[in-house]
C-alpha positions as a Markdown table, in Angstrom:
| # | Residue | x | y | z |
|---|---|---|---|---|
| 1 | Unk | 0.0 | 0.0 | 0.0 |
| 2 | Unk | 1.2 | 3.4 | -1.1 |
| 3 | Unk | 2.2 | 5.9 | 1.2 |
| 4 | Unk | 2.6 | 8.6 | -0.8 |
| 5 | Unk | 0.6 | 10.4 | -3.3 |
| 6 | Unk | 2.5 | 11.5 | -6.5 |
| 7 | Unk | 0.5 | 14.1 | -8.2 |
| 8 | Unk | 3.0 | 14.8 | -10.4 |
| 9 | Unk | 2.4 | 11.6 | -12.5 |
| 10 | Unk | -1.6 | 12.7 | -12.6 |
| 11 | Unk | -0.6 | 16.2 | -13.9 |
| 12 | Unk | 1.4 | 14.8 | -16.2 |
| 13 | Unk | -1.4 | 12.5 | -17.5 |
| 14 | Unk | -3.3 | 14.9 | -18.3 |
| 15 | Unk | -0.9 | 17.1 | -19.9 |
| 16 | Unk | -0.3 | 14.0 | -22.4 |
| 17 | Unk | -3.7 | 13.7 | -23.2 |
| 18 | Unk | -4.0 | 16.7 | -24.2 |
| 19 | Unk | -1.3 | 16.7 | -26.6 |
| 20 | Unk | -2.1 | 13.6 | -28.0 |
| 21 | Unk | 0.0 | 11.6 | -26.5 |
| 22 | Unk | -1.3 | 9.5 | -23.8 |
| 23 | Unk | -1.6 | 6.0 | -23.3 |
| 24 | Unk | -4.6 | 4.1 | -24.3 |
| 25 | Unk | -7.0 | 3.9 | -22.3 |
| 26 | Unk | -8.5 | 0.0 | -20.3 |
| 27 | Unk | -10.9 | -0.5 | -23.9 |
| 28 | Unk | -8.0 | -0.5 | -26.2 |
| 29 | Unk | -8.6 | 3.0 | -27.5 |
| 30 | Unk | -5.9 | 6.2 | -27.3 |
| 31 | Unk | -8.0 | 8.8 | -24.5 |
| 32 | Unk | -7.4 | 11.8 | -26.9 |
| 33 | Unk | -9.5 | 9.4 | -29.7 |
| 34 | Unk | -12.2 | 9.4 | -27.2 |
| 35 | Unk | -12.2 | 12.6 | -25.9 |
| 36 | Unk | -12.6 | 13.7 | -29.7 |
| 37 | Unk | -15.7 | 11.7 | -30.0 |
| 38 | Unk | -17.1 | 13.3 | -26.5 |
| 39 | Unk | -16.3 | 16.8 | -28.1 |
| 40 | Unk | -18.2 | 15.5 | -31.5 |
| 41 | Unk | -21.3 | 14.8 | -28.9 |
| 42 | Unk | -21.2 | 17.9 | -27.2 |
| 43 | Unk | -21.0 | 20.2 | -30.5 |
| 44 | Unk | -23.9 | 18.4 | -31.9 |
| 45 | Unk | -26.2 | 18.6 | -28.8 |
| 46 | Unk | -24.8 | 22.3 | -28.5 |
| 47 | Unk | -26.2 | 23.4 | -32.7 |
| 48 | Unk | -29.3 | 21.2 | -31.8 |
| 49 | Unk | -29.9 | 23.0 | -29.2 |
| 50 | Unk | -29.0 | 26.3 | -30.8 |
| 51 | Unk | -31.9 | 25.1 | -33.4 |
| 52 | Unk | -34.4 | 25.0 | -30.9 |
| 53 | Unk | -33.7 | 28.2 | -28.8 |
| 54 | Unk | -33.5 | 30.1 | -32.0 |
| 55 | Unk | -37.2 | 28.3 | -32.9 |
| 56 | Unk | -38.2 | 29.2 | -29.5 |
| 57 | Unk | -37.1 | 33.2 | -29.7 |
| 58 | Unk | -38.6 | 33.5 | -33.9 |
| 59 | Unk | -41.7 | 32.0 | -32.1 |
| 60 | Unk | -41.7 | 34.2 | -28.7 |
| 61 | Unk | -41.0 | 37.2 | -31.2 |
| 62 | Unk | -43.8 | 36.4 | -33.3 |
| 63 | Unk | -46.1 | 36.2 | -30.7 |
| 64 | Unk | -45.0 | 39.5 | -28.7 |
| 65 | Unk | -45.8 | 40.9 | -31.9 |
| 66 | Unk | -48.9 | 39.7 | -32.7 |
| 67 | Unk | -50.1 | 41.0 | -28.9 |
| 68 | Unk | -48.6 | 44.4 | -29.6 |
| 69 | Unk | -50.7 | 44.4 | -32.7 |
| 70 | Unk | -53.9 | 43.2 | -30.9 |
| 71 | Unk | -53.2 | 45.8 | -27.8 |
| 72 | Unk | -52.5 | 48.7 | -30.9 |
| 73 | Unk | -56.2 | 47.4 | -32.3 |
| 74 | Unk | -57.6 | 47.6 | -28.6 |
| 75 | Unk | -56.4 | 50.8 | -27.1 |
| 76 | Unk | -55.9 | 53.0 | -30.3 |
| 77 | Unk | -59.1 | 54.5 | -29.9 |
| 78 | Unk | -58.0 | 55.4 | -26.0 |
| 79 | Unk | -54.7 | 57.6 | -26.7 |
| 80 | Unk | -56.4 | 59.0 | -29.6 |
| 81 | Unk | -58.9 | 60.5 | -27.7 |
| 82 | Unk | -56.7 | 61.3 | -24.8 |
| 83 | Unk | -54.6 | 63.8 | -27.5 |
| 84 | Unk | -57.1 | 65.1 | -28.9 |
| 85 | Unk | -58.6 | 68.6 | -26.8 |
| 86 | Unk | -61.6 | 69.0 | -26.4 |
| 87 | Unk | -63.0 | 72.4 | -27.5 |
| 88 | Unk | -66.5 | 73.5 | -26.4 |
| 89 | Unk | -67.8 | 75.5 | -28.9 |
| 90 | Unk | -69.6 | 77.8 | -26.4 |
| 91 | Unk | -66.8 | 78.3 | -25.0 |
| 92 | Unk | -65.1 | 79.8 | -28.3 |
| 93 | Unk | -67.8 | 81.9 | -28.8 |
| 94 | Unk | -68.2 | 83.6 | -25.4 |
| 95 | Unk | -64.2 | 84.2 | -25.6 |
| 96 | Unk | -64.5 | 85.6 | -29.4 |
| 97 | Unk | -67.6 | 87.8 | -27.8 |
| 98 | Unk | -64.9 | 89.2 | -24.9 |
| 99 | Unk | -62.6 | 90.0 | -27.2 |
| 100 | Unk | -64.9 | 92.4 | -29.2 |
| 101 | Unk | -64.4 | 96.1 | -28.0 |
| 102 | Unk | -68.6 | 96.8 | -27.6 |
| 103 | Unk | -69.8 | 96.5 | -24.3 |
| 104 | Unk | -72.7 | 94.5 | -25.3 |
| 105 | Unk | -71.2 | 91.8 | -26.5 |
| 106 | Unk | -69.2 | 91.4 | -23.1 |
| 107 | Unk | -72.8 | 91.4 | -21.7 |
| 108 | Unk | -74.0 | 89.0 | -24.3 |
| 109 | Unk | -70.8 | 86.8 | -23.2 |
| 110 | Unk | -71.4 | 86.6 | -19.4 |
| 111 | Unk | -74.8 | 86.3 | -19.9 |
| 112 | Unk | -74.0 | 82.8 | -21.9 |
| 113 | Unk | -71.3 | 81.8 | -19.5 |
| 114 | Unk | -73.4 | 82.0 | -16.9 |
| 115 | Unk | -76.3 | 79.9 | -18.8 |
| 116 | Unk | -73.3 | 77.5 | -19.4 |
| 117 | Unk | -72.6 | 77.4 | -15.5 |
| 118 | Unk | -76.3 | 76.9 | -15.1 |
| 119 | Unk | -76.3 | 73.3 | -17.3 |
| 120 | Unk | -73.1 | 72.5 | -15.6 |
| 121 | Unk | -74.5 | 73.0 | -12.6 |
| 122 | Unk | -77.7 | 70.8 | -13.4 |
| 123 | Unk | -75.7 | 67.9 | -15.1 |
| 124 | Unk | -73.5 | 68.2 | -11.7 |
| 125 | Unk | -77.1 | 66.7 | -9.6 |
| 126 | Unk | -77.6 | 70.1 | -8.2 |
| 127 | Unk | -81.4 | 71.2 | -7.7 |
| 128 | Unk | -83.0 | 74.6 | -7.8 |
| 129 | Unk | -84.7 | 77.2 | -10.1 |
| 130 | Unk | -81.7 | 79.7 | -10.4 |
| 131 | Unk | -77.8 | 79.5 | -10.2 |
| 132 | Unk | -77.9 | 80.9 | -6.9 |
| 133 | Unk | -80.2 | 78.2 | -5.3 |
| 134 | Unk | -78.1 | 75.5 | -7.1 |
| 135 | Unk | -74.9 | 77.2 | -5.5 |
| 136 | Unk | -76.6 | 77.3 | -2.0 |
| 137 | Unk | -76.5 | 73.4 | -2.2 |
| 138 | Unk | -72.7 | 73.5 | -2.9 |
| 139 | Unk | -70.6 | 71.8 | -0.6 |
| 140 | Unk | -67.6 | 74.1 | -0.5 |
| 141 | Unk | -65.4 | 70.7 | -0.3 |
| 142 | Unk | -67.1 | 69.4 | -3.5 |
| 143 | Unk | -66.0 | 72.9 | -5.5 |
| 144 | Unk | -63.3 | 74.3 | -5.3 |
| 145 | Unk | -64.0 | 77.3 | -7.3 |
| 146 | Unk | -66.9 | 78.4 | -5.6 |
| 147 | Unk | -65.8 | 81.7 | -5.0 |
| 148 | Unk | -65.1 | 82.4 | -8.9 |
| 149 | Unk | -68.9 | 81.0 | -9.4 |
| 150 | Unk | -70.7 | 83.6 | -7.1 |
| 151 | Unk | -68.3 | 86.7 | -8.0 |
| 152 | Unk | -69.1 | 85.8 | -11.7 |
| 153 | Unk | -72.9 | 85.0 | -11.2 |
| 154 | Unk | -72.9 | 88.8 | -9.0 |
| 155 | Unk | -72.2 | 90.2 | -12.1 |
| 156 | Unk | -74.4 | 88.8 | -14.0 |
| 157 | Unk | -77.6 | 89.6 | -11.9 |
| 158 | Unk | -76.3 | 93.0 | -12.3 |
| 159 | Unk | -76.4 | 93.1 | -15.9 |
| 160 | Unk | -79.7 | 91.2 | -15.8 |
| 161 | Unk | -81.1 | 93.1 | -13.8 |
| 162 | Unk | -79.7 | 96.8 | -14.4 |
| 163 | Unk | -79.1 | 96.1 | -18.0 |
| 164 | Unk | -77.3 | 99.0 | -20.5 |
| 165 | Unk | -77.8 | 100.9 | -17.4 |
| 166 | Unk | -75.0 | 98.8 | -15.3 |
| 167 | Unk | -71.3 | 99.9 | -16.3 |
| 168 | Unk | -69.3 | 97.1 | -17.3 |
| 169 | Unk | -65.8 | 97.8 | -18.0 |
| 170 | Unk | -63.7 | 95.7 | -20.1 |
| 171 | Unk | -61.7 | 94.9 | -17.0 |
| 172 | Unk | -64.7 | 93.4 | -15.0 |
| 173 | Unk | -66.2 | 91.8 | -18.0 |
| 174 | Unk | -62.3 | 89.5 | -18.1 |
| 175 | Unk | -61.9 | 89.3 | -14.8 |
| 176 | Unk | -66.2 | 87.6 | -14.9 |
| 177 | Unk | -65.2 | 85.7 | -17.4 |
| 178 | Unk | -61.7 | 84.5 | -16.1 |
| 179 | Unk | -63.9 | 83.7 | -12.9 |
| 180 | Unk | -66.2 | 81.1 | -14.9 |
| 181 | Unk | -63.1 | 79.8 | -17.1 |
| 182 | Unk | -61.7 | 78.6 | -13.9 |
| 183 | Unk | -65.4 | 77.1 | -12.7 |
| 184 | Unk | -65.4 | 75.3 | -15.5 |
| 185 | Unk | -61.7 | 74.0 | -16.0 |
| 186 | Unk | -62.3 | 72.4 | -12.5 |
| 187 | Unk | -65.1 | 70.5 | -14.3 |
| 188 | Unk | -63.5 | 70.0 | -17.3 |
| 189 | Unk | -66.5 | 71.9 | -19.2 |
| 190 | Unk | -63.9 | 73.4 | -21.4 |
């Protein structure tokens, strides 16, 4: 029984092996002979499974594309309408009114935004026969631009109710009209 392990010999094994040199191995055939016929394995297992991972990604691929198609198809309609604005026509016409330099047409123009705030407010679930009874329902928590409403609906009972008599000044008539643009951005009127 040996004593002594010489790993020398091993290393040296190997080393001749790999050069082509080695002994043969118990079956009669040289190891390097039989180490070429494992590597001939491995290489085809390896491109056979190359085959099928490259099936398996062209098939994944077609797939992914197929769902972005279907998803495209699906929620197309969706993005379109989220980049597309909105524009109340209404709206477009009150502001072309402000913009005119007679004082009848600012009239005429805070006299429709406040109609406009008068649907909004009905649409909103709000009961009573004027703006101002609908705005007495108004939790102050539910509207943020509650203040805007009743400084813009003041001016418009004066108007209503004083008519050419009531001086309007271009000033007032924006700043009205600023007040009910902000009413109805909060609700996304226009």
């Amino acid at each position: 029984m040996p004593t002594q392990l010489n790993v020398e010999y091993f290393f040296r094994l190997v080393y001749d092996c790999l050069t082509g040199t080695c002994s043969t191995t118990p079956g009669g055939a040289s190891f390097s002979a039989l180490l070429a016929q494992v590597w001939l394995w491995i290489v085809a297992v390896g491109y056979l499974a190359s085959a099928v991972a490259l099936f398996i990604i062209i098939y994944a691929l077609v797939r992914l594309f197929d769902i972005r198609k279907r998803e495209g198809d699906y929620y197309g309609t969706l993005l379109l309408a989220d980049e597309k604005e909105a524009v109340n026509p209404r709206w477009t016409h009150i502001e072309s009114l402000s913009g005119s330099v007679n004082p009848s047409d600012w009239r005429t123009a805070i006299l429709e935004a406040d109609i406009m705030l008068d649907e909004m407010l009905t649409k909103q679930g709000y009961r009573g026969a004027t703006v101002a009874e609908k705005l007495q329902e108004v939790e102050r928590a539910d509207f943020a631009t509650l203040g805007d409403a009743w400084e813009a609906h003041k001016v418009r009972n004066q108007i209503a109710h004083q008519g050419s008599s009531f001086d309007l000044s271009q000033t007032l008539a924006r700043r009205t009209l600023a007040h009910y643009e902000a009413v109805f951005r909060e609700f996304e009127a226009i």
